[in-house]
C-alpha positions as CSV (number, residue, x, y, z in Angstrom):
1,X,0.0,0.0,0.0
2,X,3.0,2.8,0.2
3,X,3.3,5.1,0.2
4,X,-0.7,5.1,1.6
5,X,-1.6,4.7,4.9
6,X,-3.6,2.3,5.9
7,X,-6.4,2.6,6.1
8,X,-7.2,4.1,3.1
9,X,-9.7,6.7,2.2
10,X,-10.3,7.2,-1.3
11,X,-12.6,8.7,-3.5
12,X,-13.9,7.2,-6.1
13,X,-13.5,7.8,-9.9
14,X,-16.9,9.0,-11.3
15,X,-17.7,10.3,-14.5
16,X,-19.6,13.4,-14.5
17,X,-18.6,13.8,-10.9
18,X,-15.1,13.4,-10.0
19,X,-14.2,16.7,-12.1
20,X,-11.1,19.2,-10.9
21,X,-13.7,21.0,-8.9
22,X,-15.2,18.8,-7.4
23,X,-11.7,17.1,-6.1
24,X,-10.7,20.6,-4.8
25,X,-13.5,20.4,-2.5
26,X,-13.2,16.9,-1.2
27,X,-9.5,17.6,-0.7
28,X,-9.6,20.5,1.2
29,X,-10.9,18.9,3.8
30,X,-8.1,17.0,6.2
31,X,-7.7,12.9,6.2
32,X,-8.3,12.5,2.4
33,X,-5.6,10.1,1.3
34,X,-6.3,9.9,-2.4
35,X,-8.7,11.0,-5.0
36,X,-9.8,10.2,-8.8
37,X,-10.1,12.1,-11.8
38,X,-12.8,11.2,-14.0
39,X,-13.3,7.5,-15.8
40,X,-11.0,8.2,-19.0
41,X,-11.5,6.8,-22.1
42,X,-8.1,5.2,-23.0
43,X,-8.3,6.2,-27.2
44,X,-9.8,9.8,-26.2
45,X,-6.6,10.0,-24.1
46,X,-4.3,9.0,-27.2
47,X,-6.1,11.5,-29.4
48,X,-5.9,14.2,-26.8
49,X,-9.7,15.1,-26.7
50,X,-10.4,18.3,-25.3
51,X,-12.9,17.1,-23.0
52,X,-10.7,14.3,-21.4
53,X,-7.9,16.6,-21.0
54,X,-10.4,18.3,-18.9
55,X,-11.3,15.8,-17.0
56,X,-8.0,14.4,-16.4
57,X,-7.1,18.5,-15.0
58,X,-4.8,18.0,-12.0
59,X,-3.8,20.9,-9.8
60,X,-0.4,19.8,-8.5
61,X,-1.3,22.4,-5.3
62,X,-3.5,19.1,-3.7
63,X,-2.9,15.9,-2.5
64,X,-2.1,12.6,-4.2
65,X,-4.5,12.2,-7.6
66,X,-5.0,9.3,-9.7
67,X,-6.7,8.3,-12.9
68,X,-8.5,5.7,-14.0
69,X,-8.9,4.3,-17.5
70,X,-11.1,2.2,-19.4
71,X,-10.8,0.6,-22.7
72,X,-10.3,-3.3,-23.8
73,X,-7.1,-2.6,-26.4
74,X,-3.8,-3.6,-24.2
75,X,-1.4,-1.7,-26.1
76,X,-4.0,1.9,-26.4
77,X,-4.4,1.2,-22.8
78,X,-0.9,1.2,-22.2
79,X,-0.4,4.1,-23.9
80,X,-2.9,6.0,-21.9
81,X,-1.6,4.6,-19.0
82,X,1.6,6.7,-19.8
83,X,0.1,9.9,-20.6
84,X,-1.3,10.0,-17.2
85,X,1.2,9.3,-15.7
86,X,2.7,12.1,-17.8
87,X,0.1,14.5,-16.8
88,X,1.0,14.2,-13.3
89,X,-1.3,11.2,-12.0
90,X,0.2,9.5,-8.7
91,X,-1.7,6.0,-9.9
92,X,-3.0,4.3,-12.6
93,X,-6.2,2.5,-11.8
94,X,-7.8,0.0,-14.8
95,X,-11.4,0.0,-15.0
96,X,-12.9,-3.4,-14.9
97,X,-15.9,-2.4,-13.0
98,X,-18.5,0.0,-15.0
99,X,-21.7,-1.2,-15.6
100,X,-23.1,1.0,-18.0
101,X,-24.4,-0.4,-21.2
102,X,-22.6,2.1,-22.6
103,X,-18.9,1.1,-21.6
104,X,-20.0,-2.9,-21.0
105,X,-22.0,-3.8,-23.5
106,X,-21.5,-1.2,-26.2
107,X,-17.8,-1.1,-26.1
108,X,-17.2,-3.9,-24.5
109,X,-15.1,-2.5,-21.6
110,X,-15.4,-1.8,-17.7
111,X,-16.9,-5.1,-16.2
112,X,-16.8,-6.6,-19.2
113,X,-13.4,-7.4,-19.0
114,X,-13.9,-9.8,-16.3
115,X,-15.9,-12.0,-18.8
116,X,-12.4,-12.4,-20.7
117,X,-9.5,-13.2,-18.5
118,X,-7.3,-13.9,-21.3
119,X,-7.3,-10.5,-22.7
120,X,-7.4,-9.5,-18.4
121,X,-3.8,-10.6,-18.7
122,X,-2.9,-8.9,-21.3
123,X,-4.1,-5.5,-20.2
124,X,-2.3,-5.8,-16.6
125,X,0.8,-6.9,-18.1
126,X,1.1,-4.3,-20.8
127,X,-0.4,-1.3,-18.4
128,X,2.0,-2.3,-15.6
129,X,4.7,-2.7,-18.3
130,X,4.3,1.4,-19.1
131,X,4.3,3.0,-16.3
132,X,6.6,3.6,-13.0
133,X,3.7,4.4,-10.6
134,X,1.6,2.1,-9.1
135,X,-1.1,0.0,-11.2
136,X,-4.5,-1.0,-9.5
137,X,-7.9,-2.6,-10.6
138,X,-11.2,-1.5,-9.7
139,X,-14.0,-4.4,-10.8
140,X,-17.0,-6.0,-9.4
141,X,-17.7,-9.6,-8.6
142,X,-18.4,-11.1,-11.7
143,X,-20.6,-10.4,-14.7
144,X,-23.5,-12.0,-12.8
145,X,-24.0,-14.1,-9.8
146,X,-23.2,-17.3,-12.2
147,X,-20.0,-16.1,-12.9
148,X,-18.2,-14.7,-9.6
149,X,-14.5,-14.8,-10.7
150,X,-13.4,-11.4,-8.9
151,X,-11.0,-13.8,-7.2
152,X,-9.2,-15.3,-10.0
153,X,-9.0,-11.8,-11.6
154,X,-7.4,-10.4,-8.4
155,X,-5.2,-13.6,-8.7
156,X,-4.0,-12.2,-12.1
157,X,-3.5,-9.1,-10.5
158,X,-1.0,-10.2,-8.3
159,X,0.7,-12.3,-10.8
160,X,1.1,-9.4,-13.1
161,X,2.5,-7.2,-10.6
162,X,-0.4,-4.5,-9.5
163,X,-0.6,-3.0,-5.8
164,X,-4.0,-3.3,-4.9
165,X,-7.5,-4.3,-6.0
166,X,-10.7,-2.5,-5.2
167,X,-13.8,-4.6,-4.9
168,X,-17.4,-3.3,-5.5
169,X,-20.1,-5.2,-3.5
170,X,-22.3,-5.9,-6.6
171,X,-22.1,-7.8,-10.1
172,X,-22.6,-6.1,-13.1
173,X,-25.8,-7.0,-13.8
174,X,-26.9,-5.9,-10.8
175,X,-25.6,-2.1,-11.6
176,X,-26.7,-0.3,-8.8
177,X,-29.5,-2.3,-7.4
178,X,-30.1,-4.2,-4.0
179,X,-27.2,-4.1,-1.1
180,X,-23.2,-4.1,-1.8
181,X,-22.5,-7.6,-0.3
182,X,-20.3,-7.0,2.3
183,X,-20.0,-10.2,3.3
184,X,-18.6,-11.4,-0.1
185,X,-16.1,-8.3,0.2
186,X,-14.6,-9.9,3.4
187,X,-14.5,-13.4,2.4
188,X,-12.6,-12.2,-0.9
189,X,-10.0,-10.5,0.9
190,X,-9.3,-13.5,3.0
191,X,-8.2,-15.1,-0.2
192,X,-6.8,-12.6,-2.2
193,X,-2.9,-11.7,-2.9
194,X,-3.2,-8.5,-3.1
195,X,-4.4,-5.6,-0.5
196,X,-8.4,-5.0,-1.4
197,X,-10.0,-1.9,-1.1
198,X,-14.0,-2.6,-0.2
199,X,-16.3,-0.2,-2.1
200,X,-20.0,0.0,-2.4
201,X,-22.9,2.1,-0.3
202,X,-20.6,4.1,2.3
203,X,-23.5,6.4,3.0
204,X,-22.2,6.7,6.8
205,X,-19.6,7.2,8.8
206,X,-20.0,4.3,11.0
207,X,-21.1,2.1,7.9
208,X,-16.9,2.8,7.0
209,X,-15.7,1.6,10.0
210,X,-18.5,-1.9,9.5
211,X,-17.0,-2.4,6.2
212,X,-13.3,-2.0,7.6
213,X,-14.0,-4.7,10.1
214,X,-14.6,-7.2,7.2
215,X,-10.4,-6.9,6.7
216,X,-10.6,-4.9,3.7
217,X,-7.2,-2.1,3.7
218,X,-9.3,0.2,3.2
219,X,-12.5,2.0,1.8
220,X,-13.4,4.1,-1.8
221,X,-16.5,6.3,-1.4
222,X,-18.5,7.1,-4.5
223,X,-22.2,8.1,-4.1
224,X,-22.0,8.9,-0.5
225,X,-20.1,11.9,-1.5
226,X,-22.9,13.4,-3.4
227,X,-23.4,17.1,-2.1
228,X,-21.3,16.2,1.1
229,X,-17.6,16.6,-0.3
230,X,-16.6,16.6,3.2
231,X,-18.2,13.0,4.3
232,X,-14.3,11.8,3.7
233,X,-13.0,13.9,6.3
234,X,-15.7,12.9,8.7
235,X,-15.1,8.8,7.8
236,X,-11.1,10.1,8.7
237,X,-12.1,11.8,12.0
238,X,-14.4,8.9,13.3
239,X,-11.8,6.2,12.4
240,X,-9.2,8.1,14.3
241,X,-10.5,8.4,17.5
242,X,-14.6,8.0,17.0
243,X,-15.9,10.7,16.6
244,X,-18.5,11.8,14.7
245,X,-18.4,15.4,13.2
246,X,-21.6,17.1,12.5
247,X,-22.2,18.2,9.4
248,X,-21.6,21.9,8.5
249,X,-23.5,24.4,9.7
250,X,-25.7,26.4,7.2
251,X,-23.2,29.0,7.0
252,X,-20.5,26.6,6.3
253,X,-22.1,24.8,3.5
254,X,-23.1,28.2,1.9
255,X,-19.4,29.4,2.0
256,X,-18.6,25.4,0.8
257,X,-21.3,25.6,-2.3
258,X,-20.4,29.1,-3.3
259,X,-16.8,28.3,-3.6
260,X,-17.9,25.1,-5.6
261,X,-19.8,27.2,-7.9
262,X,-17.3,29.7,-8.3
263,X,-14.7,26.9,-8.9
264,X,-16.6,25.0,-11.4
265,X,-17.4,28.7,-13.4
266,X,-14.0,28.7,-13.4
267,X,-13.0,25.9,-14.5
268,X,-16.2,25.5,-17.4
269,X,-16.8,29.2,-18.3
270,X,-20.0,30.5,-17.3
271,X,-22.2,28.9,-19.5
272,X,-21.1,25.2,-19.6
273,X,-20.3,25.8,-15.9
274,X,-23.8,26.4,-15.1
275,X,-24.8,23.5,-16.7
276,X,-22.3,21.4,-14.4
277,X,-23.0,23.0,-11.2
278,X,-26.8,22.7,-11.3
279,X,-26.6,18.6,-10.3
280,X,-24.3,19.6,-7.7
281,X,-26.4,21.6,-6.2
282,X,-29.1,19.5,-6.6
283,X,-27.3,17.0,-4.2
284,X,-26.1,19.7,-1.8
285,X,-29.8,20.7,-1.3
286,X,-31.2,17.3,-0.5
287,X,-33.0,16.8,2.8
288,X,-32.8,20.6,3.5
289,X,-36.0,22.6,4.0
290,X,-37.6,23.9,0.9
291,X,-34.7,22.4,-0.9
292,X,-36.9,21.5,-3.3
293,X,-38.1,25.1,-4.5
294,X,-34.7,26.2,-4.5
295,X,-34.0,23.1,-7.1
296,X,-36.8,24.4,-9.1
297,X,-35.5,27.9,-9.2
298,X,-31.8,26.5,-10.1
299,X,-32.8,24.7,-12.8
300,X,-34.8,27.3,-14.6
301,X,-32.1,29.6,-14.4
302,X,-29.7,30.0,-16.7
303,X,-28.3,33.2,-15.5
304,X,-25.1,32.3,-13.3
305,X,-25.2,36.0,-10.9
306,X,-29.1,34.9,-10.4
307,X,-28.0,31.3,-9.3
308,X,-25.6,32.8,-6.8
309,X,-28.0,35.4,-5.7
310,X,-30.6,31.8,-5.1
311,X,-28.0,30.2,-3.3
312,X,-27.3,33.1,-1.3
313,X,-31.0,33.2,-0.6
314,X,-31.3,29.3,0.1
315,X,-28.7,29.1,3.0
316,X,-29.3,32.2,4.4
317,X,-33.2,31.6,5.2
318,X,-31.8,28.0,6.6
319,X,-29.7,29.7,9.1
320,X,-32.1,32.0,9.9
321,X,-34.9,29.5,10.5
322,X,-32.5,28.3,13.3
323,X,-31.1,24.8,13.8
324,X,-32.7,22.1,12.5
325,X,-32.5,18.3,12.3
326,X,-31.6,17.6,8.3
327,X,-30.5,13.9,7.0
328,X,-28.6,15.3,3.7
329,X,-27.4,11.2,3.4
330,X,-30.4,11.0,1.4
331,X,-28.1,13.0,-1.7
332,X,-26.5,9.8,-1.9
333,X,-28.9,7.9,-2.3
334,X,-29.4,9.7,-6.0
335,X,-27.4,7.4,-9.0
């Protein structure tokens, strides 16, 4: 695991999600050990698409940032492997894991990989061939529940010289529904090579420590970070010495969202940057009072001064209604 500590706390690659901005706010709050860029596509990387050079924007001020990439071509993957590491990435994760019909089915990538161990080989052994800095996996169980070969994959792993695995609770054809099966998270690691990293429904802080208990080296938070870019630091603080931080006040989060907004307006331009920030805010306005009206008037704007005038608005009348009892987990329950 070096030069992490363990346990780890990571977030989790996620497209549409995991953007520069969004990073800057998970990561400046403290006990964050690593963060993701964006899935990247491995040929869009190769052909320098404007977009994914976006995506994969580091800002060498922060922490430790990797990338993650997902394609089913070993030697364009190894290629792409090196140009992030070029770019500046402290990790190269391979993405055997997605279960979008879009990357699985369509292009035959993500977890559908895991359905082709043969070519599995190939990929590890030609990625982990490119680059100097570490080489990790991120997959599921299996395809389905008939085919559960997450162990014989992490197996390969090992044999072709990557650090860690991460594990996600569920197959692919289960995408997101039902539960993340713990229990088959913690009866992996027993048998696996290589250091796993559990993943799936972190929601809570305490939920963090339940899945570190099943032996796992550590844990990578995806959804749970919806609107609540400083759940990390509070998964940090509770494993350290248990205890649980509230979550910010309504005068912190408005001084949180507003630099958000003003970060991803930066980052996008005003117009596209809209675009981006209104599902942010969105999730940082679930389960607070009239969240929902102020989601209306977000979305119908497309004036970014008016937005920050509504957001503004929103967080002052919350403070100003004095304290009340909120369950913002409910963001993450939105895929």
């Amino acid at each position: 695991m070096a030069p992490f500590s363990v346990p780890l706390i990571a977030l989790a690659p996620m497209a549409g999600v995991t953007d520069l901005p969004f990073r800057k706010m998970v990561q400046s709050f403290p006990g964050v050990d690593l963060v993701f860029c964006e899935m990247l596509a491995s040929w869009a990387i190769i052909h320098q698409a404007k977009k994914t050079l976006q995506r994969a924007s580091l800002d060498h001020n922060l922490g430790p940032q990797a990338m993650q990439i997902v394609g089913n071509d070993p030697e364009m993957m190894a290629q792409a492997a090196k140009l992030a590491e070029d770019l500046g990435a402290c990790l190269i994760d391979i993405n055997m894991g997605c279960p979008a019909k879009k990357i699985a089915v369509n292009s035959y990538a993500g977890a559908a990989l895991m359905q082709n161990e043969k070519l599995v080989v190939e990929i590890f052994k030609k990625v982990a061939g490119a680059v100097k800095v570490p080489v990790t996996v991120k997959m599921r169980m299996g395809w389905d529940h008939h085919h559960l070969n997450a162990l014989k994959i992490a197996h390969i792993a090992h044999q072709e010289g990557l650090a860690w695995v991460t594990l996600h609770g569920r197959t692919r054809c289960q995408l997101f529904t039902g539960q993340a099966d713990w229990n088959f998270i913690g009866q992996f690691q027993k048998s696996c090579p290589l250091p796993v990293i559990g993943n799936g429904d972190i929601t809570r802080v305490q939920k963090a420590q339940d899945c570190l208990q099943s032996g796992v080296q550590g844990v990578m938070v995806g959804r749970g970070t919806y609107g609540r870019p400083w759940f990390l630091s509070q998964i940090a603080t509770f494993l350290k010495d248990q205890t649980i931080l509230p979550e910010p006040s309504a005068l912190q989060q408005k001084a949180i969202v507003q630099q958000h907004f003003t970060e991803t307006l930066a980052h996008y331009g005003k117009e596209h940057g809209l675009k981006i920030a209104r599902k942010h805010l969105g999730w940082y306005s679930k389960g607070i009072p009239m969240g929902s009206t102020f989601r209306k008037e977000v979305f119908a704007s497309d004036c970014s001064h008016q937005v920050q005038a509504l957001i503004e608005d929103f967080y002052s009348r919350w403070h100003e209604a004095g304290p009340i009892s909120v369950d913002q987990t409910c963001s993450a329950e939105v895929v």
